[in-house]
C-alpha positions as CSV (number, residue, x, y, z in Angstrom):
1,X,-15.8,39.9,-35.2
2,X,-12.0,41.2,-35.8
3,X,-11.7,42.4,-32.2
4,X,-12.2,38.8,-30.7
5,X,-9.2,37.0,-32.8
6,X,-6.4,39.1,-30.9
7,X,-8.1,37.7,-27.5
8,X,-8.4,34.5,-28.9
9,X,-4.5,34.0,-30.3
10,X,-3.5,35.8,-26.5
11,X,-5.4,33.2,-24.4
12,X,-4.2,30.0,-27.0
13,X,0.1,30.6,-26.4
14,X,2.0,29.1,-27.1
15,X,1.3,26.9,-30.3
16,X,3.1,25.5,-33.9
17,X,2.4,27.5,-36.7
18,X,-0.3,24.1,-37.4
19,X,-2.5,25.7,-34.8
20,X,-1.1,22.6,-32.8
21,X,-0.1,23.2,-29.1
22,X,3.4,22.3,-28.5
23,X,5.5,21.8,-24.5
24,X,7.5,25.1,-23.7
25,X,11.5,24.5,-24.0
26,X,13.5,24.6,-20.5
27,X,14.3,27.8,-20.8
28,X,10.8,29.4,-21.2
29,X,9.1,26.6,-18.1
30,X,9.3,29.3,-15.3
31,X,6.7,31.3,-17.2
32,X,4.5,28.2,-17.5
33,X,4.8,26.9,-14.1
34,X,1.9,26.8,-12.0
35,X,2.5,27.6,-7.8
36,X,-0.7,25.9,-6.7
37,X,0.0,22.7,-8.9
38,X,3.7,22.7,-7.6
39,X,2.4,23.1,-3.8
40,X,0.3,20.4,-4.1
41,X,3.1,18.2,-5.3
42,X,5.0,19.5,-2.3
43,X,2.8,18.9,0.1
44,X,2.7,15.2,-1.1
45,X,6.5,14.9,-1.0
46,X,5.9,15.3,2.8
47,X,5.0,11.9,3.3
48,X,7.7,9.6,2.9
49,X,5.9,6.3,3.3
50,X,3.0,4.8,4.2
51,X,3.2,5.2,8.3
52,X,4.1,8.9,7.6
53,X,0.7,11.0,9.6
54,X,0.9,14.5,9.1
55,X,-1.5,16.9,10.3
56,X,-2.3,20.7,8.1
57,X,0.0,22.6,10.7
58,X,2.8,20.0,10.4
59,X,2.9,20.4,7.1
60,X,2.4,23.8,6.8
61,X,5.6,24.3,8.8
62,X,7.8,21.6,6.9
63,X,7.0,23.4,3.7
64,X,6.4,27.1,4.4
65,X,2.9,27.1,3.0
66,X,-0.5,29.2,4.8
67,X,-2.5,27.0,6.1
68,X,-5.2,28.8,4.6
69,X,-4.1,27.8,1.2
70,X,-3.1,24.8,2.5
71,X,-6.6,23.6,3.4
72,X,-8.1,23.9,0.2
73,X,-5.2,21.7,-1.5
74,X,-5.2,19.1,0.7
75,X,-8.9,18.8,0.3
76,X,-8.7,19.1,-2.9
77,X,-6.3,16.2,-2.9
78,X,-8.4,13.9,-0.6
79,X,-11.4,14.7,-2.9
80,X,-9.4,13.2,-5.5
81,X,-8.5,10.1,-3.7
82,X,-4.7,10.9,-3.5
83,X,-4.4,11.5,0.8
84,X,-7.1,10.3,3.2
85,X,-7.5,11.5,6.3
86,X,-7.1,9.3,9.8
87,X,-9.4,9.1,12.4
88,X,-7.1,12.2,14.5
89,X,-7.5,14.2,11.6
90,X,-4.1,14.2,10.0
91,X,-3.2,13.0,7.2
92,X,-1.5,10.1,5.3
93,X,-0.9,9.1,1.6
94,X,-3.5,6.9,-0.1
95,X,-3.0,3.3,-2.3
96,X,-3.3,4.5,-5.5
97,X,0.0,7.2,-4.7
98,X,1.7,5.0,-2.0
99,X,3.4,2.1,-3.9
100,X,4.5,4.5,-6.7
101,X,5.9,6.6,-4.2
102,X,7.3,3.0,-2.4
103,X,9.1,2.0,-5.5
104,X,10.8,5.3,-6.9
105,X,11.6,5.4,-3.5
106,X,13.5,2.1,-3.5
107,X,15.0,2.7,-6.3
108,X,17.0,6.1,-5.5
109,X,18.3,4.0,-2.4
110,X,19.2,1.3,-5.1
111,X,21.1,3.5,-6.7
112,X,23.0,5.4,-3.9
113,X,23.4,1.6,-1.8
114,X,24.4,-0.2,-5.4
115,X,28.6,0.5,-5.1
116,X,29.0,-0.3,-1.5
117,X,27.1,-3.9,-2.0
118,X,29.2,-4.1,-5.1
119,X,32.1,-3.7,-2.9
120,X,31.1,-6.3,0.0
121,X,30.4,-8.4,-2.9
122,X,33.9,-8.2,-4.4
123,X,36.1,-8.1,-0.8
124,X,34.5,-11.3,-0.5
125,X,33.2,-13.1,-3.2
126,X,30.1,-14.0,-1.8
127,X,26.2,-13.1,-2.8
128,X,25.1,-10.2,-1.8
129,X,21.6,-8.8,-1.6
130,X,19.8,-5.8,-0.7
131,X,16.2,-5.7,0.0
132,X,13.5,-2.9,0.8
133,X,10.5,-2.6,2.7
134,X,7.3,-2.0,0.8
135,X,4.8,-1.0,3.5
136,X,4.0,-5.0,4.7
137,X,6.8,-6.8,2.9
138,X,10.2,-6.6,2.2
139,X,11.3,-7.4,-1.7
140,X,14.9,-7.9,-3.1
141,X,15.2,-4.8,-5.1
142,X,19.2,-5.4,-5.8
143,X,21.5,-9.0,-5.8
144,X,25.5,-9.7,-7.2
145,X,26.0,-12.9,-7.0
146,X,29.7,-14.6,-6.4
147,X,32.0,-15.7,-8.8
148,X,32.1,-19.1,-7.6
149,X,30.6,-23.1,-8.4
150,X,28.7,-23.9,-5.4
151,X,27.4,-20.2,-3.9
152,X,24.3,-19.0,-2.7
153,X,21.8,-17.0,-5.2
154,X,18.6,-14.5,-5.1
155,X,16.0,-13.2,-7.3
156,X,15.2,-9.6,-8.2
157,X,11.5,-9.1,-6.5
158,X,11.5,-12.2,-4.4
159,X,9.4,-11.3,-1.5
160,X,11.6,-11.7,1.7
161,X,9.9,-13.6,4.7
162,X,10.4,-11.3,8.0
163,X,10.8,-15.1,10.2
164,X,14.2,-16.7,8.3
165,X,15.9,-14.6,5.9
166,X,18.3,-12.4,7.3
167,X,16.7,-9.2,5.7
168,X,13.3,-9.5,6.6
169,X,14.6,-9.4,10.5
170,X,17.1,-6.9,10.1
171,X,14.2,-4.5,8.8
172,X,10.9,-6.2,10.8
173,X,13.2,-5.9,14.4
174,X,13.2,-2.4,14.0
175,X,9.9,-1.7,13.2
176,X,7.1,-0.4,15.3
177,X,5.7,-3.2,17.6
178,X,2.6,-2.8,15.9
179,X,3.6,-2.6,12.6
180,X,5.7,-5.8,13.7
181,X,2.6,-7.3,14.3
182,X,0.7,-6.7,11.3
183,X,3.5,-8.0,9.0
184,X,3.7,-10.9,10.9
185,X,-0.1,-11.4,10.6
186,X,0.4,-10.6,6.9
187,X,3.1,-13.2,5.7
188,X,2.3,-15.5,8.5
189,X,5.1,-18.0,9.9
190,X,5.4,-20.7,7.8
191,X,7.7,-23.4,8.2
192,X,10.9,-23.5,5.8
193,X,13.4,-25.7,7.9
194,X,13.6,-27.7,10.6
195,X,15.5,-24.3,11.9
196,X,12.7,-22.1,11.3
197,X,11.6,-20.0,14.0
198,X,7.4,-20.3,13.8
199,X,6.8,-19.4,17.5
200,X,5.7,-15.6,17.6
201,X,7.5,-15.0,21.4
202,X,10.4,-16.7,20.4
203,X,11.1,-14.3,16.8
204,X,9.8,-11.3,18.9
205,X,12.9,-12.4,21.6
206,X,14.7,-12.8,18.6
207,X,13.8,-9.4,17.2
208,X,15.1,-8.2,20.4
209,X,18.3,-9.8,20.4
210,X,19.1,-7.9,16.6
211,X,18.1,-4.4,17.9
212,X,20.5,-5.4,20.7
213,X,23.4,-6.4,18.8
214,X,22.5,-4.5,15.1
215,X,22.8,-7.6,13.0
216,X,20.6,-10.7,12.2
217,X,21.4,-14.1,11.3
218,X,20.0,-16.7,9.1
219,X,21.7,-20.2,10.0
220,X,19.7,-22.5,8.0
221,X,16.3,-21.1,8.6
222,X,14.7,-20.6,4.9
223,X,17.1,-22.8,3.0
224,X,19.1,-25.5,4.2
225,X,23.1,-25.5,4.2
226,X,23.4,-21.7,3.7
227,X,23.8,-19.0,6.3
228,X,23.3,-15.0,5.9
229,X,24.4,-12.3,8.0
230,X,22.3,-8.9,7.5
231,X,22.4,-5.2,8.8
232,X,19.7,-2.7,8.5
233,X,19.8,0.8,6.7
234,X,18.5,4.1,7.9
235,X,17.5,6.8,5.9
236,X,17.8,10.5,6.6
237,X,15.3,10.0,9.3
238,X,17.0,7.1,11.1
239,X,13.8,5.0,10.5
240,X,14.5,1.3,9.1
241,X,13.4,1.1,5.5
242,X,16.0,-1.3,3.7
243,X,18.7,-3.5,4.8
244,X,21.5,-5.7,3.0
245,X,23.1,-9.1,3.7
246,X,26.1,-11.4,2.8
247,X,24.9,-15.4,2.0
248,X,27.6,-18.2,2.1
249,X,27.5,-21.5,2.1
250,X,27.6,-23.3,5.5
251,X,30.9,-25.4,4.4
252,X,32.5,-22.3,3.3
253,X,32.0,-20.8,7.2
254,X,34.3,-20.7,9.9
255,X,34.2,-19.0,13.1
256,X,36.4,-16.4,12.0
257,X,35.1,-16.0,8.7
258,X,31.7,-15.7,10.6
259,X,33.5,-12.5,12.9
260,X,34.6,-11.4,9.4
261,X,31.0,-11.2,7.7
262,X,29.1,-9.4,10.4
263,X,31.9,-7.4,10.9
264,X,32.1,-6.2,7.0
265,X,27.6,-6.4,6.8
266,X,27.6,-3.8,9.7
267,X,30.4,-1.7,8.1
268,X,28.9,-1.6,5.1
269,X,25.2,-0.6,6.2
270,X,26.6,2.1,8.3
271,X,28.7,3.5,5.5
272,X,25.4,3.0,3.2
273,X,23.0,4.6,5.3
274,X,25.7,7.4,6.0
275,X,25.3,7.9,2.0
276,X,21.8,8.0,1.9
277,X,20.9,10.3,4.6
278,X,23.4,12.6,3.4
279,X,22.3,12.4,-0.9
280,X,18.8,12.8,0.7
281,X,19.7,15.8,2.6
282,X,21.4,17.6,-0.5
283,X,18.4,16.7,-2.9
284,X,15.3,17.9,-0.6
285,X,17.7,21.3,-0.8
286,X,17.8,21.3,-4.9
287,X,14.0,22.3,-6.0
288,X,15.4,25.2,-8.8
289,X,11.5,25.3,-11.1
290,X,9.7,26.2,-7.3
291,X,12.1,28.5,-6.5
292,X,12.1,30.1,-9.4
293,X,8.1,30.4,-9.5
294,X,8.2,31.8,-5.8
295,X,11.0,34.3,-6.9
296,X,8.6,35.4,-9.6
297,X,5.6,35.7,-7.2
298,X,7.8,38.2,-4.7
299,X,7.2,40.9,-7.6
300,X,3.3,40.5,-7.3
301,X,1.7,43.3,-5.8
302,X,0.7,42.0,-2.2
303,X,-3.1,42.2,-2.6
304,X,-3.1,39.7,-5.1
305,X,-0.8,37.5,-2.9
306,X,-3.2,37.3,0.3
């Protein structure tokens, strides 16, 4: 009876003096971490969006990991509903982890994109807007508006038609042709103005002409007597994902000012997405709790390592 109470207390670490279990400090979480629940989480960091496919040796290589071991998590984590696999066999993330993924996503890029909008907002003292694409639709995920009476505003989580609003073409243009399509199928082309662009070769040629020139215009296409001028951002992979815009007033535009805004929206998305691929780049470097765990694993004896 004695002799089981020392296994017992062993097995039950670490606990209050209550008998109540209680979340190791910082200092003592390298001895609680757990490799195969930290590789799984890895493997999942993989996919950066919901087009991402990635097959078991892809992802073996990005992360370092045997595809023997491999296997049994990512099996693990389709039986769970959290990847699926495609008809080729690789693999993609499923609904219930995508959007959550989507939206902490959008919000790092928020945060890194935040001061130069702040600054195109202040040079000129016009709205600006920034807006992110969330698999099939592109939401305003930042706005300032300008100081002024008469000036164009935006909402936080306005969903952003891909016809006539200068975001929606500045991301949708660079898009895949079929993931042009199905966006377009998606949010459909409704009629906003009498400047509306509804006909689906005539936005494609229009999709052209922005890859083309790296800006987009909206000239009194979603609401009347205000024009936008957007640029696209790329993230550390150069793909599309986000894109910003400057709104004024049509009486407040001149040809020159008009030079002036696509001149300062292209500017600032390059300097943006300069920003963002390079804060991505120094954070997919910073993992210390893995590290740490694999440092610890070196000193296993290798049989208990195969």
């Amino acid at each position: 009876m004695s002799s089981n109470a020392p296994t017992s207390s062993r097995r039950r670490k670490p606990k209050t003096q209550a008998g109540r279990y209680r979340v190791p400090d910082r200092s003592s979480a390298v001895d609680y971490y757990s490799k195969a629940i930290g590789r799984a989480l890895d493997a999942l960091d993989c996919f950066e969006d919901g087009e991402t496919t990635l097959s078991l040796v892809e992802i073996s290589k990005l992360k370092g990991f045997p595809e023997s071991s491999l296997f049994r998590i990512l099996l693990t984590l389709e039986a769970h509903g959290y990847i699926f696999r495609t008809a080729d066999g690789s693999y993609k993330l499923a609904p219930k982890l995508l959007f959550g993924k989507l939206y902490d996503r959008a919000q790092k890029l928020r945060e890194i994109v935040h001061p130069f909008l702040k600054q195109l907002n202040t040079e000129y003292n016009e709205t600006a807007t920034m807006g992110f694409l969330f698999q099939d639709r592109m939401e305003v995920i930042d706005t300032l508006e300008a100081i002024q009476e008469i000036r164009r505003t935006n909402t936080l989580g306005r969903v952003l038609p891909p016809h006539c609003s200068s975001i929606g073409k500045a991301i949708v243009a660079f898009q895949e042709r079929n993931v042009i399509d199905r966006i377009l199928r998606i949010s459909g082309l409704s009629q906003r103005t009498e400047k509306t662009i509804t006909d689906h070769l005539q936005l494609l040629g229009e999709y052209e002409k922005i890859r083309k020139e790296g800006y987009s215009v909206d000239r009194e296409e979603s609401v009347p007597g205000g024009v936008c001028f957007g640029a696209p951002l790329r993230d550390e992979r150069n793909h599309v994902v986000a894109a910003i815009s400057i709104s004024v007033p049509i009486f407040r535009l001149t040809p020159e000012r008009e030079a002036e805004f696509v001149r300062a929206v292209m500017e600032t998305a390059r300097k943006a997405s300069e920003a963002i691929a390079a804060l991505v780049a120094v954070n997919a470097t910073a993992h210390p709790a893995p590290k740490a765990a694999r440092s610890r694993s070196t000193r296993m004896p290798a049989s208990r390592t195969r």
